[in-house]
PLY file of the C-alpha trace (Angstrom):
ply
format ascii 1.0
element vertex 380
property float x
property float y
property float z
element edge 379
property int vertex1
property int vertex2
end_header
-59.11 -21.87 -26.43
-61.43 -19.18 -26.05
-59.56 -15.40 -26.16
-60.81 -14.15 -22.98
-58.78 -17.12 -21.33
-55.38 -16.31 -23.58
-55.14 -13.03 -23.07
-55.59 -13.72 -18.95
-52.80 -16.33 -19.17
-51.00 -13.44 -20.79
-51.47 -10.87 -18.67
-50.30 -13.22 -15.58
-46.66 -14.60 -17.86
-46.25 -10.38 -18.12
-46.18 -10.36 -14.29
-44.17 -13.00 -13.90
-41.66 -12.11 -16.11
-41.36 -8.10 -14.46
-41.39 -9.60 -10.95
-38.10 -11.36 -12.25
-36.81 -8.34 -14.02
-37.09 -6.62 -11.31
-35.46 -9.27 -9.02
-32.49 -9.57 -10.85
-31.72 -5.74 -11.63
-32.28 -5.30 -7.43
-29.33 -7.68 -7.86
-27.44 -6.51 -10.44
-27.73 -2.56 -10.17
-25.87 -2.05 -7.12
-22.45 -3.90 -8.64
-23.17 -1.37 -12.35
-23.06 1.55 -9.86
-20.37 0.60 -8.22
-17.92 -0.53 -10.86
-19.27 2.83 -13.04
-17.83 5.30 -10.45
-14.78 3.23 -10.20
-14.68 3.76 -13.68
-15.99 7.30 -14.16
-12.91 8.21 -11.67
-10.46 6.53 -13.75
-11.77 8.33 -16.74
-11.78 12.05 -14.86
-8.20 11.03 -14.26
-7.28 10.40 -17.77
-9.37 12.66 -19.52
-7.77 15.58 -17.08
-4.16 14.16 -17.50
-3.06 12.90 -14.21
-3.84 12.89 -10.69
-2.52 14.98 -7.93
1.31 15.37 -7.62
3.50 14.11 -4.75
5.34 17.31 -4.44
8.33 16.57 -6.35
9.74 13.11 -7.38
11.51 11.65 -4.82
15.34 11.45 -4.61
15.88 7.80 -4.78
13.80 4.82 -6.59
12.43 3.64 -2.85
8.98 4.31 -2.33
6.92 3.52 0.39
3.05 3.09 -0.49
0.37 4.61 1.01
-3.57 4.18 0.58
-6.06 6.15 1.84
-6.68 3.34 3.97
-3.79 1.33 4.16
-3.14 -1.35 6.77
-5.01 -4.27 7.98
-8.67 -4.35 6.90
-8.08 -1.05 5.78
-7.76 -0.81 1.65
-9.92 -2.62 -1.00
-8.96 -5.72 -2.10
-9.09 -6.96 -6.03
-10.34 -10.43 -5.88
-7.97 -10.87 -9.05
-4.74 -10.13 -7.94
-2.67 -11.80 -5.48
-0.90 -9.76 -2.34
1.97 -9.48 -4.00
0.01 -8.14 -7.63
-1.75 -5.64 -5.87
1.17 -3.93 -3.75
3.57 -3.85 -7.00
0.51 -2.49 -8.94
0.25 0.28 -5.94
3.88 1.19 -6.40
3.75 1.73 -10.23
0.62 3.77 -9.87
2.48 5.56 -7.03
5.84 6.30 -8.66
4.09 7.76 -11.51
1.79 9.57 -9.85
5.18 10.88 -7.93
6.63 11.61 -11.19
3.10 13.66 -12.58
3.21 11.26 -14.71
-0.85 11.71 -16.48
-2.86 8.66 -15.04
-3.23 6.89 -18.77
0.65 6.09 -18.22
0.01 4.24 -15.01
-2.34 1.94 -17.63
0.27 1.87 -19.69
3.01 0.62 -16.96
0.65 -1.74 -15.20
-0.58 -3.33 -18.62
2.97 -3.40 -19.60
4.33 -5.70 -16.31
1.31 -7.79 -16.84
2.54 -8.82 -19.98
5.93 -8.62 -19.05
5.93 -10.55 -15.59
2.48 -10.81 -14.46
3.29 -8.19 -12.03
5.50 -10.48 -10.05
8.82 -9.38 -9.21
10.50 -12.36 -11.20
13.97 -12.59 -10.08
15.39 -14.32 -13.40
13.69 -13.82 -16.71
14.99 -14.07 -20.80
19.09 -13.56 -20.72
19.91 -11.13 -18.27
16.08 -9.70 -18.05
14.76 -9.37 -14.60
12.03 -7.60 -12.58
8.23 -6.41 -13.46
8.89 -5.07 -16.62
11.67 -7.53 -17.63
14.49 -4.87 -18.26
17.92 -6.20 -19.58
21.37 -5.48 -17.75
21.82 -1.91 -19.93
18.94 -0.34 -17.95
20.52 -0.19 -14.05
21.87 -3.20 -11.75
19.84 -5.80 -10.93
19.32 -4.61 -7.39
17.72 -1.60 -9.13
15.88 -3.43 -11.79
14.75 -5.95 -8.44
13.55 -3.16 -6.83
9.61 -2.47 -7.83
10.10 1.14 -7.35
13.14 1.70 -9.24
12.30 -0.26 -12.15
9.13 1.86 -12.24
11.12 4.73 -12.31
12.97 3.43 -14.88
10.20 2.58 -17.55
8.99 6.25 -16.83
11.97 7.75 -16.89
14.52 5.80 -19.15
17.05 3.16 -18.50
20.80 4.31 -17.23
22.63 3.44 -20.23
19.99 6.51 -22.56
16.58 3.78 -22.96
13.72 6.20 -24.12
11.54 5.90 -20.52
7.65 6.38 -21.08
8.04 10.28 -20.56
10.42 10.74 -23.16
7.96 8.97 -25.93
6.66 11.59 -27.55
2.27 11.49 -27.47
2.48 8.29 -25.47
-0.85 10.03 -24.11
-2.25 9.80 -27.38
-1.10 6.14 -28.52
-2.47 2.69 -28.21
-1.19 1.11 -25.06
0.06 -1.38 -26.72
2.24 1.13 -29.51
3.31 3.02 -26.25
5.04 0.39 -24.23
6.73 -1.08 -27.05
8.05 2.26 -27.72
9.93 1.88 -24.12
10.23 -2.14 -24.15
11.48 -2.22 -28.22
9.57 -6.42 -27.45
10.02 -8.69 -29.63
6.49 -9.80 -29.04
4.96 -5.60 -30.17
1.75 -6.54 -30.05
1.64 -8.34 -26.81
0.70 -5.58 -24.77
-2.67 -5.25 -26.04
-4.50 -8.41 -24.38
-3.96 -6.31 -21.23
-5.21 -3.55 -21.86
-8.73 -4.12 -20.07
-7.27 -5.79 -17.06
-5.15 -2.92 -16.52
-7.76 -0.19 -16.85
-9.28 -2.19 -13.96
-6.65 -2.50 -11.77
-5.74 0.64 -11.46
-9.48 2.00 -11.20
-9.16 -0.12 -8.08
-9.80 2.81 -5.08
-7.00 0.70 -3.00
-4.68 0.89 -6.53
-5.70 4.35 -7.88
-5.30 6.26 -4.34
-1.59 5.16 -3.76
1.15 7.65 -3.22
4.44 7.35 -1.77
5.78 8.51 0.86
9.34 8.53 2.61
10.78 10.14 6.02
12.25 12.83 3.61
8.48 13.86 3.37
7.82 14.21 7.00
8.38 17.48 8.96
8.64 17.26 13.06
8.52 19.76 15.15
11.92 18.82 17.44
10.45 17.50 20.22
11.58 14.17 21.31
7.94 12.45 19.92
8.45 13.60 16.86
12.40 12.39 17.13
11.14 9.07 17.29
8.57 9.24 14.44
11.57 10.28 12.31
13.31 7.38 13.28
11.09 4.85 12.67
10.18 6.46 9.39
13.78 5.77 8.52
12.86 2.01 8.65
10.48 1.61 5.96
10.17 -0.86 4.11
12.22 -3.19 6.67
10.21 -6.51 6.55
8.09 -7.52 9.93
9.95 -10.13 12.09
8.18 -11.74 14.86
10.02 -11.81 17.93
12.90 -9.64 15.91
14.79 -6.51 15.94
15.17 -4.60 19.45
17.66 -1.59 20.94
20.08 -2.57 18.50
18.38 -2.15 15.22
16.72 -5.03 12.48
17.21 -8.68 13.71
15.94 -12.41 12.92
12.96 -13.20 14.74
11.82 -16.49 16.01
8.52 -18.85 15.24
7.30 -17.32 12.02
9.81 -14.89 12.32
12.86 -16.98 12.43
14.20 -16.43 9.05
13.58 -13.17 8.63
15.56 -10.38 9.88
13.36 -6.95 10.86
11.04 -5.89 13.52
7.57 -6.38 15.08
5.40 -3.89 15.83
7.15 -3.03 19.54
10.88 -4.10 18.48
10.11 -0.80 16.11
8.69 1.66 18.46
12.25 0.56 21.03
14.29 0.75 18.78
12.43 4.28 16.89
12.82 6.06 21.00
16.04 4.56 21.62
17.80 6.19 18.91
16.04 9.09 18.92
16.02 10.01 22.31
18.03 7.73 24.54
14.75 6.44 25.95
14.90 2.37 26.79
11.14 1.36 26.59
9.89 -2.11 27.81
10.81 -4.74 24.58
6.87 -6.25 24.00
3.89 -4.89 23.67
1.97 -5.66 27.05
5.16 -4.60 28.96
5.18 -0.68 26.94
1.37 -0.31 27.67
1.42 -0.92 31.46
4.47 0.70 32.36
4.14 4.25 30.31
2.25 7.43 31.24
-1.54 6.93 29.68
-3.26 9.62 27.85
-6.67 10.75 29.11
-9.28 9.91 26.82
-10.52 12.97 24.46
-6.77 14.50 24.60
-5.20 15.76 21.98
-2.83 13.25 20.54
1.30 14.47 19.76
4.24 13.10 17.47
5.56 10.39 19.05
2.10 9.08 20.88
2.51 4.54 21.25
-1.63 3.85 20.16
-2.30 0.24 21.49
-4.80 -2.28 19.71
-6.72 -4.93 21.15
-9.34 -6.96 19.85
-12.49 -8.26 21.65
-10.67 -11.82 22.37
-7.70 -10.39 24.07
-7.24 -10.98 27.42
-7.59 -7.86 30.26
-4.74 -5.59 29.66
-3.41 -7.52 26.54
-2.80 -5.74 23.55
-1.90 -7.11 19.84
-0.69 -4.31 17.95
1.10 -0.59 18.76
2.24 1.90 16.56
3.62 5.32 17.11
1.60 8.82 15.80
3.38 11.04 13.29
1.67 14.20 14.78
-0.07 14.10 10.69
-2.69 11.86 11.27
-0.90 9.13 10.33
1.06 5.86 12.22
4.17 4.04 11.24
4.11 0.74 12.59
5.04 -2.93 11.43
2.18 -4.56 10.40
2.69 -8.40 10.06
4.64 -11.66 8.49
4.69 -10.84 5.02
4.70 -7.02 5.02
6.75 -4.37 5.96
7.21 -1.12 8.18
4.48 0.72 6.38
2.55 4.30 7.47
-0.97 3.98 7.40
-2.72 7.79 6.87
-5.55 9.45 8.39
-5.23 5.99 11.26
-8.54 7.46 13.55
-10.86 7.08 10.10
-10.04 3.77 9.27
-12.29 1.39 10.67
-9.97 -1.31 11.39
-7.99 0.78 13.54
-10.70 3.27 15.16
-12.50 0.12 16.50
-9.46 -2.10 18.38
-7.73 1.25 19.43
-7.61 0.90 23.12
-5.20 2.89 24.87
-2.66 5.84 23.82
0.79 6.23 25.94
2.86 8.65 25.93
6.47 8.03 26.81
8.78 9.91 28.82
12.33 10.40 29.98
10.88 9.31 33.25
9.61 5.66 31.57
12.88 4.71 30.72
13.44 1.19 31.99
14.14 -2.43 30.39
11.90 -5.04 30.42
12.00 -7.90 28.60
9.67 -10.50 29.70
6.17 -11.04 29.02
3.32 -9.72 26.99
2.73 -9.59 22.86
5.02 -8.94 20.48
2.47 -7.90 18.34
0 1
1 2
2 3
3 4
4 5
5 6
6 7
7 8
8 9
9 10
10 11
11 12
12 13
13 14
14 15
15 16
16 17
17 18
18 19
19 20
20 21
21 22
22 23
23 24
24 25
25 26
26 27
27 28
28 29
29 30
30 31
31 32
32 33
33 34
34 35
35 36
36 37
37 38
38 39
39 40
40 41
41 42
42 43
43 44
44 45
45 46
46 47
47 48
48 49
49 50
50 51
51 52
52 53
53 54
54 55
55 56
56 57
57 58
58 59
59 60
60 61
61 62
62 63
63 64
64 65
65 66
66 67
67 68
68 69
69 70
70 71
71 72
72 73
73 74
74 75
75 76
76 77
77 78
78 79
79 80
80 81
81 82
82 83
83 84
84 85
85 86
86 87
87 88
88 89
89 90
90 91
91 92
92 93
93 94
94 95
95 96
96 97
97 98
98 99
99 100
100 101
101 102
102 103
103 104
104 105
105 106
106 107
107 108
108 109
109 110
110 111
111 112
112 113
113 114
114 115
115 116
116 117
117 118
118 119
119 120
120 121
121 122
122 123
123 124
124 125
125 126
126 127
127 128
128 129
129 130
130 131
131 132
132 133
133 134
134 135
135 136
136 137
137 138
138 139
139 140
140 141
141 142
142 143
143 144
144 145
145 146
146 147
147 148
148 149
149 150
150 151
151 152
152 153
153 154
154 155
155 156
156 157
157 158
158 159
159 160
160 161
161 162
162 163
163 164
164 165
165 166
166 167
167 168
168 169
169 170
170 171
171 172
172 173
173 174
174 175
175 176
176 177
177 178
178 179
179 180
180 181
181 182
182 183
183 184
184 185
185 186
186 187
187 188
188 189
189 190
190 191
191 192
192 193
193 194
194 195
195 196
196 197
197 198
198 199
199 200
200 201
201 202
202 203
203 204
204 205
205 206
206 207
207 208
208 209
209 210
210 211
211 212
212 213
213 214
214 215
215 216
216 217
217 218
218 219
219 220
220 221
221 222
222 223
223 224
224 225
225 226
226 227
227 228
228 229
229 230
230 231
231 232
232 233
233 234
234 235
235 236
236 237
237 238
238 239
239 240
240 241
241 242
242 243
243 244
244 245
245 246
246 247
247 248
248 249
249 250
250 251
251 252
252 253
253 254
254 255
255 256
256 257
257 258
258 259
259 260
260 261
261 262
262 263
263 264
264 265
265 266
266 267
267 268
268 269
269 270
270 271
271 272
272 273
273 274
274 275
275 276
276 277
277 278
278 279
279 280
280 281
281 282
282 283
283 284
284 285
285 286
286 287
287 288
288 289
289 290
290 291
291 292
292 293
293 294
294 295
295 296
296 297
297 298
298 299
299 300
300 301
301 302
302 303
303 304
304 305
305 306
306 307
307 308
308 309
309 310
310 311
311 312
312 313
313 314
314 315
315 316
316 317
317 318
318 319
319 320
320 321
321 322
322 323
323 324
324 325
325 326
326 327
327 328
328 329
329 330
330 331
331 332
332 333
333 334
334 335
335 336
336 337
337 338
338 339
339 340
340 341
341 342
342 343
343 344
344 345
345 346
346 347
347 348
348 349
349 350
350 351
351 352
352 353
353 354
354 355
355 356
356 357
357 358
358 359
359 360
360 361
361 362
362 363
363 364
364 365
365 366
366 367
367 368
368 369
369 370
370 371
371 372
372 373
373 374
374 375
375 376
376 377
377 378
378 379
């Protein structure tokens, strides 16, 4: 073959073979970038010893957790993990980061309950072990050691019968993950931990993992008006599990269709029951009834404690509404989401996109507004 035609056949593969390169990093580049800042965060965190504090650790093991865009469509998703993996990963990354505990001991934790439970809240386990991390009856009751919050606490901060809790090991930040958490499980499987290690570097580089904090009612300051009465009392309610059709003037109760064997609230059973103890007020019982029978506010106002914002979605029908929570006054609502969760508070509400596109009308209730109704409308 004569060498003028070669080295053309050559020239044209070379092509061929950039215009593919070049294809598949178009591809490929965007998901590096985007995993390396996950990443590069994580590694600020641990190379600078911890994130930001909670202000204080909180007075009991309950912890309410927060994202910096919590609520529906709100925080990122890992593909990996299942609801329930993600939320108890949130609340170990959120109890230490309540305890200043340095961000390499949140890998430590998560990578422990992976091993230990698969970061499932297993309600029986070896002997008398229960819970993520598998503790035995010495370290706190079982309601404790059930309790994802508490039992974080507890591999922090040590067991109640003297178990050495993560803190107390001595250059844990300097140890292998997996010498560190047998130092606070004493396993009989020590090097068990260390298979996890990668997974759990991921999960909590997760931005809907990493950015979780708790929060509790203790942490919110009103100003005394009645509004911010009400936030208080609903805040008092977290963690009470959404009931559809449940709860009402009187407090928590069992719902009915998806709700019927579960005793809480939906989204307007909370804000009745959140004014009625607070101030006395008797709002309308569902959703449609609260947002056409209380004062509006004009669009562009400034919103108070104790605002009701009202959701609806393109398919609603006129004046329908799915969803209403009440303002904190901060920024922030407390509401009950849905089946499956619980009364949650979802931060800086107006920038999540979820909620800044379906919110449709803001109320503001009154001593004036106080009436019963009972029929009609969502329950949201």
């Amino acid at each position: 073959m004569p060498a003028p035609i070669v080295a053309a056949g050559l020239q044209v593969a070379r092509k061929v073979v950039l215009r593919r390169l070049l294809r598949i990093g178009l591809v490929v580049l965007p998901v590096v970038l985007v995993g390396a800042v996950a990443v590069g965060l994580l590694t600020l965190l641990l190379a600078s010893g911890g994130g930001d504090s909670g202000g204080g650790a909180l007075t009991t093991g309950s912890c309410n957790t927060l994202t910096a865009h919590a609520g529906e469509g709100g925080g990122t998703q890992t593909s990996a993990l299942t609801p329930e993996q993600l939320t108890n990963a949130q609340t170990i990354v959120a109890v230490g980061r309540q305890l200043n505990v340095p961000a390499y001991g949140w890998v430590i934790a998560v990578a422990t309950a992976l091993q230990e439970s698969s970061l499932t809240n297993l309600p029986t386990g070896h002997l008398d072990s229960v819970g993520l991390f598998q503790q035995r009856a010495a370290w706190g009751p079982t309601a404790d050691r059930l309790d994802p919050a508490k039992a974080a606490r507890m591999f922090y901060e040590g067991g109640a019968g003297g178990q050495r809790g993560l803190v107390k090991v001595k250059g844990f930040e300097s140890m292998t993950v997996t010498d560190a958490a047998q130092a606070v499980q004493a396993s009989a499987l020590p090097d068990a931990y260390a298979r996890w290690e990668p997974l759990a570097r991921q999960v909590v580089a997760n931005p809907a993992v990493l950015s979780a904090s708790c929060y509790s009612e203790a942490d919110y300051v009103g100003d005394g008006t009645p509004g911010s009465n009400a936030v208080a009392s609903a805040l008092q309610e977290l963690g009470t599990p959404y009931s559809w059709g449940g709860g009402g003037i009187g407090g928590p109760g069992r719902g009915f269709g998806p709700g019927s064997s579960t005793v809480g609230f939906d989204c307007s059973s909370l804000v009745q029951y959140a004014y009625h103890q607070a101030t006395g007020i008797t709002l309308p019982r569902v959703t449609d009834a609260q947002a056409a029978d209380l004062p509006r506010v004009p669009i562009g106002s400034k919103l108070r404690a104790g605002d009701l914002l009202f959701f609806r979605s393109p398919g609603d029908p006129p004046g329908s509404y799915h969803h209403v929570g009440i303002y904190d006054g901060q920024g922030g609502m407390v509401h009950a989401p849905r089946t499956g969760k619980t009364v949650e508070v979802v931060h800086d509400v107006l920038s999540n996109p979820y909620f800044r596109s379906q919110l449709a009308l803001v109320t503001r209730p009154a001593a004036g507004s106080a009436q019963v109704t009972q029929a009609g409308g969502s329950h949201g």
